[in-house]
C-alpha positions as MATLAB code, in Angstrom:
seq = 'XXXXXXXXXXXXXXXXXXXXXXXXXXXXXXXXXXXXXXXXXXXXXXXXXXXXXXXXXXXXXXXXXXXXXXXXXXXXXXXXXXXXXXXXXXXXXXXXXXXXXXXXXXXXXXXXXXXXXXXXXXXXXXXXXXXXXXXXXXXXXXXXXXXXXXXXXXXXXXXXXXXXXXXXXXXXXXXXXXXXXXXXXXXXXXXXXXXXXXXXXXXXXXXXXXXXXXXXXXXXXX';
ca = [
     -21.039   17.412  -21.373;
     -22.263   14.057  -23.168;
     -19.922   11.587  -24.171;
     -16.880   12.977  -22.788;
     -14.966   11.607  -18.934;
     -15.406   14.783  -17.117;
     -13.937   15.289  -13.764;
     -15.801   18.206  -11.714;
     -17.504   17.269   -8.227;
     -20.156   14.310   -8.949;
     -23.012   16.234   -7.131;
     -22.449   19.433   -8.492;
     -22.516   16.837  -12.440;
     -25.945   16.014  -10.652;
     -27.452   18.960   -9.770;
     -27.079   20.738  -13.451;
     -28.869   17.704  -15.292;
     -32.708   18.066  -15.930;
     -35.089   16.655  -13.264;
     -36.609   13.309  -14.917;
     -34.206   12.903  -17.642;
     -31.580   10.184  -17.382;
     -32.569    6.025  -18.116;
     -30.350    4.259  -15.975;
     -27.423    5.168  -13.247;
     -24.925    3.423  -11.641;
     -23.477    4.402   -8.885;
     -20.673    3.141   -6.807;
     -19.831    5.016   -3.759;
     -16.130    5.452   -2.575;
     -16.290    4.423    1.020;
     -14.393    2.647    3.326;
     -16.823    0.508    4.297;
     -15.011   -2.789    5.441;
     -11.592   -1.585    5.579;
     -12.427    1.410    8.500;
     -14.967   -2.042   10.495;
     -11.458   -4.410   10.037;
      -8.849   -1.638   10.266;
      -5.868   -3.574    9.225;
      -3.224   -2.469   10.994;
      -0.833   -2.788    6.987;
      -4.131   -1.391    5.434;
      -2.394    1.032    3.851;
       0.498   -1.096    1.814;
      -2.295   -3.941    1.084;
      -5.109   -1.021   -0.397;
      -3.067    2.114   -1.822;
      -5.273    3.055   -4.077;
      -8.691    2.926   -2.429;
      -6.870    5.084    0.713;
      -5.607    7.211   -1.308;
      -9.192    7.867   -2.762;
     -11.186   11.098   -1.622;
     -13.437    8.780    0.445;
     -17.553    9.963    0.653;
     -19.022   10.269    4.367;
     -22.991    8.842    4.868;
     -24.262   12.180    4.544;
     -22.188   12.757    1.113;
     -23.520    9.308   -0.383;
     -27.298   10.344    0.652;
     -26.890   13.471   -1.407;
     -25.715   11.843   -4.435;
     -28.785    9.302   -3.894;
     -31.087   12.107   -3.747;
     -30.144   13.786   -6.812;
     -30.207   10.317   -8.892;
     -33.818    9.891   -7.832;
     -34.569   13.536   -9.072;
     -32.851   13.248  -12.588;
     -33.965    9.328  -13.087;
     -36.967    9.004  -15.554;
     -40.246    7.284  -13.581;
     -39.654    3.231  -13.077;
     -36.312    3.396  -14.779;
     -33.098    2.258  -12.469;
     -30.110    2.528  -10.098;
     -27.222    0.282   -9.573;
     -25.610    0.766   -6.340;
     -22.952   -1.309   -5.697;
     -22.191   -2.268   -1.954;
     -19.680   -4.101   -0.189;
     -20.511   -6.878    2.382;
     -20.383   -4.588    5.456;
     -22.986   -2.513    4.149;
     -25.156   -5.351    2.614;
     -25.425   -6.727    6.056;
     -25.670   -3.111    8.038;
     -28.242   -2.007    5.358;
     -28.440    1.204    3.384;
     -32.370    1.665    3.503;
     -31.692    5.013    5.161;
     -29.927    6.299    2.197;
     -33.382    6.166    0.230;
     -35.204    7.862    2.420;
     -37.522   10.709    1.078;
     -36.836    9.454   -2.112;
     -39.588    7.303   -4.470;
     -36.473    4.605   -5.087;
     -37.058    0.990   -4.033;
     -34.899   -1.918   -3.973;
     -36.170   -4.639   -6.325;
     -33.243   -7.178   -6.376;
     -30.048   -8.124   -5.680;
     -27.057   -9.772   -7.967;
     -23.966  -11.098   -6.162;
     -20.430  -10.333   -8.446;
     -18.126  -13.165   -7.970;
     -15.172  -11.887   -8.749;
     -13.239  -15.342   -8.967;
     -10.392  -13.772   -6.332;
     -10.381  -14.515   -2.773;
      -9.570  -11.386   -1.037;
      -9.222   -9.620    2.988;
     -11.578  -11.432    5.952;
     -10.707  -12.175    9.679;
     -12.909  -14.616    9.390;
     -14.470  -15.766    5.587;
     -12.184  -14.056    2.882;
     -14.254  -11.258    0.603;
     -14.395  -12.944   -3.116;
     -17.996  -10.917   -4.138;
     -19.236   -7.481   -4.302;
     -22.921   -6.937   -4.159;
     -25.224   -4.690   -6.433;
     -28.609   -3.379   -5.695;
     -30.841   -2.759   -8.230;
     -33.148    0.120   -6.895;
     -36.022    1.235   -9.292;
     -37.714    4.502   -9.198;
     -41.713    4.267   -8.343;
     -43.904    3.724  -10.187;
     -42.862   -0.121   -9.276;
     -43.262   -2.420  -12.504;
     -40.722   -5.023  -14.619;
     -42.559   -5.403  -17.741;
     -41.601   -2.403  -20.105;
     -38.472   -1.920  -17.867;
     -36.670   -4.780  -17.742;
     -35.767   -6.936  -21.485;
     -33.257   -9.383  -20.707;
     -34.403  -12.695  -19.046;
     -31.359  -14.337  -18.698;
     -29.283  -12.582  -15.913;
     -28.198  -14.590  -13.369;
     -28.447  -13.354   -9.395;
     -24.926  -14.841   -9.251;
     -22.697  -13.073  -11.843;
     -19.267  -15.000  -12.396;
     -16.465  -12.646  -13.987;
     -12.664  -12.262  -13.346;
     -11.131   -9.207  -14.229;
      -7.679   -9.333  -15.738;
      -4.512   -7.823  -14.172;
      -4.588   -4.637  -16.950;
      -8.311   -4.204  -15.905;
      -7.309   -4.470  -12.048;
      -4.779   -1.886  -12.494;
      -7.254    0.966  -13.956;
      -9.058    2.047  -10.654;
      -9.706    0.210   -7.261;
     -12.916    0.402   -7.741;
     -13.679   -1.394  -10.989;
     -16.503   -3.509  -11.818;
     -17.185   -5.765  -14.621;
     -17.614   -4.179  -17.849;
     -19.702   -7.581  -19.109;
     -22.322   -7.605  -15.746;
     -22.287   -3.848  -16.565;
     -23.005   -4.603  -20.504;
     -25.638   -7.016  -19.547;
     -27.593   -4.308  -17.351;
     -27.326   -1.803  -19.932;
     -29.170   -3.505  -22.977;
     -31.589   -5.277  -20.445;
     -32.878   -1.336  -18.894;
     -32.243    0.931  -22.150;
     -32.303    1.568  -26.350;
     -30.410    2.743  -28.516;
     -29.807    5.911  -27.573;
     -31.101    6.421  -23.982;
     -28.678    8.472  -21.726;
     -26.974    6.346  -19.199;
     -25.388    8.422  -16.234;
     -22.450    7.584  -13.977;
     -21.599   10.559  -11.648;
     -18.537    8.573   -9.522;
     -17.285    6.979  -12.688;
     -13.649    5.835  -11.974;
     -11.948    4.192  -14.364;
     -15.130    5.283  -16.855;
     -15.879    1.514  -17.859;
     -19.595    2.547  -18.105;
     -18.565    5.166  -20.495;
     -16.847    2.560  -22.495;
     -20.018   -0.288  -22.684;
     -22.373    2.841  -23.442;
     -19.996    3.397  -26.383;
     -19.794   -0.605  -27.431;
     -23.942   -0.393  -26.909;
     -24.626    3.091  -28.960;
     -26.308    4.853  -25.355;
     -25.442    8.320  -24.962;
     -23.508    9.016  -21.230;
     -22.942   11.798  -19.117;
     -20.521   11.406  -15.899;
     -17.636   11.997  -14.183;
     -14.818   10.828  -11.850;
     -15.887   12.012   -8.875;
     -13.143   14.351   -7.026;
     -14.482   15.528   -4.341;
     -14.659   18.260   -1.975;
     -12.745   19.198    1.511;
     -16.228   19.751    2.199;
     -16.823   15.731    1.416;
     -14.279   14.602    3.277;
     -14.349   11.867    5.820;
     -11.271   11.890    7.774;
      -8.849    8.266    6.929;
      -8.535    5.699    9.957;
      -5.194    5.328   10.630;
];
């Protein structure tokens, strides 16, 4: 299953890899987050492709949280992106009963202004969360990663997935948190530009683009 953009269920990707045995995982979960807390009434024209995306409930999200802090390898990390609403309504509950702890923050400005009734959205946030035993020496290389990360996507790379994140933040975080080799996992993988910077950065990947279950389901505002 290595090396290849699968496309079964993310947790049920999860639940068949080894306890212990992955060095690094991003994961970005599909909710609606800010669009369901703004509900614009032309949501739908404005954000096809994120409605139109098998969207993750809390309970669905906690799951997939649980099962990366089973198959990550002791003090290695998670990136888990989050938009502004839940940056400010917190997501500590989605790490509890796990040994994952967030260690820091880095703001992506993505150089567009986007939606807002009242400041316009122009950054996405990503916590980096680090399995227990707590420690950055050993774990973390690269000294030069800013807590503001600059980088504009082109229109090609905007058109690949509504979710997609910067391949060069994403490059960055790679070589700073694994070798040569080390198995990077991405189980809600999109438009698979992890897959593509483990490639560029000789890492091994497993992961998928998370479809989803009726069972996953949470109903779309309307």
């Amino acid at each position: 299953m290595k090396n290849t953009k699968l496309t079964i269920d993310g947790l049920r990707l999860l639940k068949s890899i080894e306890s212990q045995s992955i060095d690094l995982c991003f994961f970005d979960p599909q909710y609606r987050g800010v669009l369901d807390k703004m509900r614009y009434g032309n949501e739908g024209q404005r954000q096809k492709g994120r409605n139109n995306l098998v969207q993750m409930s809390e309970d669905t999200i906690k799951s997939f949280i649980k099962e990366i802090d089973r198959v990550l390898k002791p003090s290695c990390y998670l990136m888990l992106w989050v938009d502004k609403f839940h940056l400010c309504e917190g997501v500590k509950t989605w790490l509890d009963s796990t040994l994952l702890q967030i260690v820091d923050l880095i703001t992506w400005d993505k150089g567009k202004m986007g939606m807002g009734y009242r400041t316009r959205k122009q950054s996405e946030y990503l916590l980096v969360i680090q399995k227990k035993p707590i420690k950055a020496k050993d774990t973390w290389k690269s000294r030069t990663i800013r807590d503001v990360h600059f980088e504009k996507l082109s229109s090609k790379e905007l058109k690949l997935h509504p979710h997609i994140k910067p391949k060069g933040l994403q490059k960055l975080l790679i070589e700073s948190c694994t070798n040569i080799g080390d198995l990077v996992c991405d189980p809600a993988a999109g438009s698979f530009s992890v897959f593509e910077c483990c490639k560029e950065l000789q890492r091994e990947f497993i992961g998928t683009n998370y479809g989803g279950s009726e069972g996953n389901r949470t109903p779309v505002q309307k």
